[in-house]
C-alpha positions in Angstrom: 95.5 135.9 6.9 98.1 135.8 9.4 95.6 136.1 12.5 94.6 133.1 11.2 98.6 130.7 10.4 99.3 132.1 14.2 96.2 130.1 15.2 97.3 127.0 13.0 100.3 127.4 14.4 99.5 127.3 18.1 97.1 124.3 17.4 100.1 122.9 16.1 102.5 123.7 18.7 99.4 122.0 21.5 99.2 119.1 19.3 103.1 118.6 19.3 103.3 118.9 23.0 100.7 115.8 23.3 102.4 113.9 21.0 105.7 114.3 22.8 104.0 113.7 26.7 101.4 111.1 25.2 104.2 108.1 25.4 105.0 109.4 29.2 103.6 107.3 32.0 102.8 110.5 33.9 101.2 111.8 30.8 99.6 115.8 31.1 97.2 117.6 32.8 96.0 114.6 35.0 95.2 113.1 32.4 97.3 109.2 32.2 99.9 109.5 29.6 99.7 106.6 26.9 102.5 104.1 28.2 100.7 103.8 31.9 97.5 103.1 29.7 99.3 100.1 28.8 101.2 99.2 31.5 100.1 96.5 34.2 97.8 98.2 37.2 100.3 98.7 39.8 100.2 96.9 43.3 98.8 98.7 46.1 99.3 98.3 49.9 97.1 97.5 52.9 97.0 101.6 53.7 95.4 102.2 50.6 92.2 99.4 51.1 92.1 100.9 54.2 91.5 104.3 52.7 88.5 102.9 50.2 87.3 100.7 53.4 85.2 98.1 50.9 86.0 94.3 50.9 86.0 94.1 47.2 89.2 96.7 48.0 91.1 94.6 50.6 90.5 91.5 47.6 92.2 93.8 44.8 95.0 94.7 47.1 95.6 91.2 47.7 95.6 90.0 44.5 98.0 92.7 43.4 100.7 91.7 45.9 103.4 89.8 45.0 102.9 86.0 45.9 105.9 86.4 48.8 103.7 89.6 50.6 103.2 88.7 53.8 100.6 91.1 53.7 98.7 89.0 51.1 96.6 86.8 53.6 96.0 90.1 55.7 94.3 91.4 52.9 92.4 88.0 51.9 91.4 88.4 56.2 90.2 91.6 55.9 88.2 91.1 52.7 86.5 88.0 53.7 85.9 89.7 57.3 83.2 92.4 55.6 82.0 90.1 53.4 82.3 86.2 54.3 80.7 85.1 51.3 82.0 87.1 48.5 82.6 84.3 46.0 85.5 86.0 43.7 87.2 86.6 47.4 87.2 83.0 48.1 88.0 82.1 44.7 91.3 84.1 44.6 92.0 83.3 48.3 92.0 79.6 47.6 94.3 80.2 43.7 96.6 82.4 45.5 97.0 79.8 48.6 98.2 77.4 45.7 101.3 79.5 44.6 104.3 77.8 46.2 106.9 79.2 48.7 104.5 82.2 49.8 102.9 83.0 53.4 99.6 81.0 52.4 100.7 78.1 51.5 99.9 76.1 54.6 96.1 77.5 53.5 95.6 75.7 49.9 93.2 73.1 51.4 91.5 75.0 54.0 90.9 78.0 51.4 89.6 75.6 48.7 87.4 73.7 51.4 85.9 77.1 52.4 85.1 77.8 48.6 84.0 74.9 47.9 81.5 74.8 51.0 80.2 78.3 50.3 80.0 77.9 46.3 79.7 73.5 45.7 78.4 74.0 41.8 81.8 76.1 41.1 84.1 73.5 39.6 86.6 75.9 39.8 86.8 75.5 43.3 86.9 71.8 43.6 90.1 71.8 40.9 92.0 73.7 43.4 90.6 72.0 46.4 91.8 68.6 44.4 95.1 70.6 43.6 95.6 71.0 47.4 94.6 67.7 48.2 96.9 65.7 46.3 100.0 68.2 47.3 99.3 67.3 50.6 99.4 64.1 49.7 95.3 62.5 49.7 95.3 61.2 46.1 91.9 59.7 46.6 90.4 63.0 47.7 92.2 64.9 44.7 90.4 62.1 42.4 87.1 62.9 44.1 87.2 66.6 43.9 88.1 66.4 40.0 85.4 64.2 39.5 83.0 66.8 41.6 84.5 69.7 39.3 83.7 67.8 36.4 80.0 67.2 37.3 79.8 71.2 38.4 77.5 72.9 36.6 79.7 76.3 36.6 83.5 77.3 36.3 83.9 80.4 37.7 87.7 81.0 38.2 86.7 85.0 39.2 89.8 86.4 37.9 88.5 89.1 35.5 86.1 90.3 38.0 89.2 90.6 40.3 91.0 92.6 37.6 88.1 95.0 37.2 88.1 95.7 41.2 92.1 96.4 40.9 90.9 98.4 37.8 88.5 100.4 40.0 90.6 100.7 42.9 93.3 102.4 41.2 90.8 104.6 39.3 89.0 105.7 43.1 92.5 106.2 44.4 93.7 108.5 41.8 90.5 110.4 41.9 89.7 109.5 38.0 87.4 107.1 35.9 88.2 104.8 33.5 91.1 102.0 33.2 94.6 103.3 34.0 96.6 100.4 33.7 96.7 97.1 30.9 93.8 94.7 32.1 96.2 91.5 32.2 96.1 88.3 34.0 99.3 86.6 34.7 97.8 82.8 35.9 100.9 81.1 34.4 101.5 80.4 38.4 98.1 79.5 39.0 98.0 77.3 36.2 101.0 75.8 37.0 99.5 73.2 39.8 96.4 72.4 37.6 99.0 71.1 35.0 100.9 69.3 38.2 97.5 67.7 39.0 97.0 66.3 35.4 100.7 65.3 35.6 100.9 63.2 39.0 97.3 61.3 38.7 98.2 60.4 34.8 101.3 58.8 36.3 99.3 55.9 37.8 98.1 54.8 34.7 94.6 54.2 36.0 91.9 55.0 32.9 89.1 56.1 35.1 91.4 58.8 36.5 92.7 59.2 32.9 88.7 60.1 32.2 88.2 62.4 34.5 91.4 64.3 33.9 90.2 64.5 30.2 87.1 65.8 31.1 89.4 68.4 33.1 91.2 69.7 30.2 88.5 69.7 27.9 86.6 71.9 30.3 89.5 74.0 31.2 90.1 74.4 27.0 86.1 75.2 26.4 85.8 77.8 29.8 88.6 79.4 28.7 88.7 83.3 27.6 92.2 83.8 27.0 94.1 81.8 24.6 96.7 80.4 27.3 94.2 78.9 29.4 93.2 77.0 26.3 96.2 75.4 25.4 96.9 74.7 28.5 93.9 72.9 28.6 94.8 71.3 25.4 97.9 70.3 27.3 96.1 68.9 30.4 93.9 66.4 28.0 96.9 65.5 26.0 98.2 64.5 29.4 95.5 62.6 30.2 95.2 61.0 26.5 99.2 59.9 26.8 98.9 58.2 30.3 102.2 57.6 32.3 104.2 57.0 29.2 106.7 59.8 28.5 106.4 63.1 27.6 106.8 64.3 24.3 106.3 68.0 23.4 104.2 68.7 20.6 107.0 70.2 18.3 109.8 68.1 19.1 112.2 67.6 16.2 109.8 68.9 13.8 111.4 71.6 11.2 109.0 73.6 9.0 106.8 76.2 9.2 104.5 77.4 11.8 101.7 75.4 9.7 104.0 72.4 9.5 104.3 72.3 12.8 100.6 72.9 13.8 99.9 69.7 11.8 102.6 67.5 13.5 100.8 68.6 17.4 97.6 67.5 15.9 98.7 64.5 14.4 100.8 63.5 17.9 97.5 64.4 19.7 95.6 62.6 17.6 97.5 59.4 18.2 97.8 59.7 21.6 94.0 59.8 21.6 94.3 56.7 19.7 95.9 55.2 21.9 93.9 56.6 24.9 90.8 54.8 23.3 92.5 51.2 23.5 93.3 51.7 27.1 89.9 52.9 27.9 88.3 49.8 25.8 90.8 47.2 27.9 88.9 48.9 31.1 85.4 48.7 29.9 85.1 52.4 29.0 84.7 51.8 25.3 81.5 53.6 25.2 83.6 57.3 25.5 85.8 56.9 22.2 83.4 58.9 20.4 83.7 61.4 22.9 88.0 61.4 22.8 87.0 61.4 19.0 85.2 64.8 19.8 87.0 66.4 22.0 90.6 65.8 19.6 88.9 67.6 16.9 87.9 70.4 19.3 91.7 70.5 20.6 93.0 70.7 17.0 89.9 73.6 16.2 91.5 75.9 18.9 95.0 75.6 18.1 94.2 76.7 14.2 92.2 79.4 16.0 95.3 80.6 17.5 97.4 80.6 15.1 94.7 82.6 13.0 95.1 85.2 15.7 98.5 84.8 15.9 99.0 85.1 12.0 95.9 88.3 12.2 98.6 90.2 14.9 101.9 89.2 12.8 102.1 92.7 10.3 101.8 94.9 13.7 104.2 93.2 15.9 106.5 91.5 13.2 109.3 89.6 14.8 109.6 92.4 18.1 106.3 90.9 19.8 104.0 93.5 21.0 105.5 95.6 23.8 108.7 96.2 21.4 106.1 97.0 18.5 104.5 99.7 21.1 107.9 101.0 22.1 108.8 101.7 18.6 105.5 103.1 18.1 106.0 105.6 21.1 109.3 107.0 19.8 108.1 107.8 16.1 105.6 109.7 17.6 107.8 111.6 20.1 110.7 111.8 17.0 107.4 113.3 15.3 106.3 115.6 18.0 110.3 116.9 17.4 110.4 117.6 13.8 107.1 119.3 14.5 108.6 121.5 16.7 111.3 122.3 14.7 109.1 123.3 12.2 107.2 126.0 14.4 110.6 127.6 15.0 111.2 131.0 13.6 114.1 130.8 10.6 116.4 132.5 12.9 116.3 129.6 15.4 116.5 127.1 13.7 119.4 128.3 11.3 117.4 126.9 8.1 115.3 129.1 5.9 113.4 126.7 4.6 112.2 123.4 5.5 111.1 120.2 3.0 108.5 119.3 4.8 105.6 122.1 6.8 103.6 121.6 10.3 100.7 120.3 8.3 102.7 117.1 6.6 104.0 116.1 10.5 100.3 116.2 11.8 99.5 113.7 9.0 102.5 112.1 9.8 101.4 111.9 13.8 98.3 110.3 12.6 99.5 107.7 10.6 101.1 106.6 13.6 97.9 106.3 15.6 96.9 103.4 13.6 99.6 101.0 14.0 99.6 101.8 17.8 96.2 101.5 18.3 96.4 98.1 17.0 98.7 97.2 19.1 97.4 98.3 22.0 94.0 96.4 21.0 96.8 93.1 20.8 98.1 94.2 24.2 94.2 94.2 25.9 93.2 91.3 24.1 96.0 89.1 24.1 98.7 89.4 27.1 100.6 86.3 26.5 102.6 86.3 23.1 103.1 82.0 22.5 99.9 81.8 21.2 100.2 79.7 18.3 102.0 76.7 20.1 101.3 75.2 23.3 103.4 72.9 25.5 100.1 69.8 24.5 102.6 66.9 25.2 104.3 68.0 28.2 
C-alpha cells in the first residue's frame, strides 16, 4: 500500500508544479505556459524575416510593427519584392499606409492604387483607395472608388490570413507548432478612416453619395467576422441614413437597461432610415426604400445578436471583462497549486498534524478551475473587443 500513496503522491506533487508554472508566460519544459497562450503574438523585427527568408514572413513582421516603425514600409518592400502579387501583402500594405502620423503615410493612395490594379474585384481595396483619395483631397475619385467597392464582387480585407502568417512565424521561430500567442486583430485604427469616409461624404448632403455609403456599411456589417466590424458597419449606414444633420449617439440620454437601451438604437435608426427614404424620394431614388427597409431590419438583427453573445459571456466575465476574469482564474489555480503543496508536506514541516482537506480534494479543486478558464479563454479567441452589445450607430 504505501509503494502505491508515494506514487499518488508524486503524481500529485507533478500535477501541482503545472498548476503553479501553467499561468507563467514562460511556462515549463518548452512547452508555452498558459498566459502567453493568451497573450497578443509579439512583434518581431526585420532580423528575424530575414532568418525565415519567405515574403509571407517580411508581411507578418510588418504587420506586427507598431504603426510609427520606420521599419514597417521596409518590411512591406521586402515582402512585395519576392512576391509582387501576393494579394494579403498588398492588402495590409495599403490599410497600414492609412494609419495617420506613421512613415507610410505619404503611400495611402499609391498602395491602394497598386491593390486595386493587381486585385479590381476586391472591394476592399477600392474602400481604402476611396479612403486615400478623399484625404488627399479628390472627393470625386473617393465617390467613384466607393461606388466601384460596392459593385465588387469580393471583400477581402486579408487580415486573418495576416494573423495566421504572424501565428506561423512566431511558431517557426521558436522552433514549435501550434498558436503561441491570442489570435487578435486590433483594426480599431484601420477602421477609423472608413468611418471618416462615411463622415465627410455624408456632410454634403448629396443622396446618391448617401446610397452608396449605405451600401458601404451594409456590406462592411454583412462581410464582417468579428462583432466590431459589424457595428461599425451599423454605424457607417446610420451615417449615411442621418445625412449631414447632427450626430446623435445611439444611447444618448437613455436610462434603463441594456435591453432598454438596445430598443431606443433601433428605434433612432429606424427613424433616421425614415427619414433617409424621404430624401431619397425628393431625388428620384424612391425605388430603394424597400431596400433601407431591409437593410434597418438587418442592422437591428445583429445588434440583438450581440447582445446575445454579450449576455451568453456575462456569468464568466461578470463585471471584470475578460482578461480580469482570466487573471483571477490564473491565481486560484496558482493559490491551488499552494495548498496542494502544503498538503504533500511531511507533518513536521508543515507544523500541522492534520489537514481538513487531502491532495485528492485540491486536484478536484484544480479542475473545477479549468472550466471557468477555458471559457474564458474561448471568449478571449472569439471575441477580442469587449463593447459588444452597443455600438457608436449615430456617431
Amino acid at each position: 500500500m504505501r509503494p502505491v500513496r508515494e506514487l499518488w503522491r508524486a503524481v500529485l506533487v507533478v500535477l501541482a508544479v503545472v498548476v503553479a508554472v501553467a499561468p507563467l508566460r514562460r511556462g515549463l519544459f518548452g512547452l508555452p505556459g498558459t498566459a502567453r497562450l493568451l497573450m497578443p503574438l509579439p512583434a518581431r523585427s526585420l532580423a528575424d524575416a530575414e532568418r525565415v527568408g519567405t515574403a509571407w514572413a517580411w508581411e507578418a513582421v510588418a504587420e506586427g510593427l507598431e504603426p510609427g516603425s520606420a521599419d514597417r514600409p521596409r518590411a512591406f518592400e521586402r515582402a512585395l519584392a519576392l512576391v509582387p502579387t501576393d494579394e494579403v501583402t498588398l492588402v495590409r500594405r495599403a490599410a497600414c499606409a492609412l494609419q495617420k502620423d506613421g512613415p507610410m503615410a505619404a503611400q495611402a493612395v499609391p498602395a491602394a492604387r497598386a491593390l486595386v490594379a493587381a486585385y479590381p474585384d476586391n472591394a476592399y481595396g477600392h474602400y481604402l483607395l476611396a479612403a486615400a483619395l478623399l484625404r488627399a483631397g479628390d472627393r470625386d475619385g473617393a465617390v467613384r472608388e466607393l461606388r466601384l467597392g460596392n459593385q465588387a464582387p469580393r471583400y477581402a480585407p486579408g487580415h486573418r490570413e495576416s494573423m495566421e502568417r504572424r501565428m506561423q512565424l512566431e511558431a517557426q521561430l521558436a522552433g514549435r507548432s501550434g498558436q503561441l500567442g491570442l489570435p487578435t486583430w486590433n483594426g480599431l485604427g484601420e477602421l477609423a478612416p472608413l468611418r471618416e469616409l462615411a463622415r465627410q461624404l455624408a456632410a454634403s448632403g448629396d443622396a446618391q453619395t448617401a446610397l452608396e455609403l449605405a451600401r458601404f456599411g451594409g456590406r462592411v456589417r454583412d462581410e464582417a467576422d468579428q462583432v466590431i466590424v459589424a457595428l461599425v458597419g451599423i454605424a457607417i449606414q446610420s451615417v449615411a441614413f442621418r445625412g449631414p444633420g447632427p450626430a446623435e449617439r445611439p444611447h444618448e440620454g437613455v436610462a434603463g437597461t441594456e435591453e432598454e437601451r438596445r430598443r431606443e438604437a433601433e428605434r433612432r435608426l429606424a427613424k433616421l432610415a425614415q427619414g433617409f427614404k424621404a430624401r431619397l424620394g425628393a431625388a428620384g431614388l424612391g425605388s430603394n426604400a424597400g431596400w433601407v427597409d431591409g437593410e434597418t431590419a438587418n442592422s437591428a438583427a445583429v445588434r440583438r445578436a450581440a447582445m446575445d453573445v454579450a449576455r451568453s459571456m456575462w456569468p464568466i466575465v461578470g463585471p471584470f471583462g475578460a482578461s480580469m476574469a482570466w487573471g483571477l482564474w490564473a491565481m486560484l489555480m496558482t493559490a491551488t497549486a499552494g495548498l496542494l503543496l502544503l498538503s504533500l508536506l511531511p507533518g513536521r514541516l508543515r507544523r500541522v498534524d492534520a489537514l481538513p482537506w487531502q491532495g485528492a480534494d485540491l486536484v478536484l479543486l484544480w479542475a473545477v478551475t479549468l472550466v471557468p478558464g477555458l471559457a474564458v479563454t474561448a471568449l478571449l479567441l472569439r471575441i477580442p473587443f469587449a463593447h459588444m452589445a452597443g455600438g457608436d450607430a449615430g456617431s
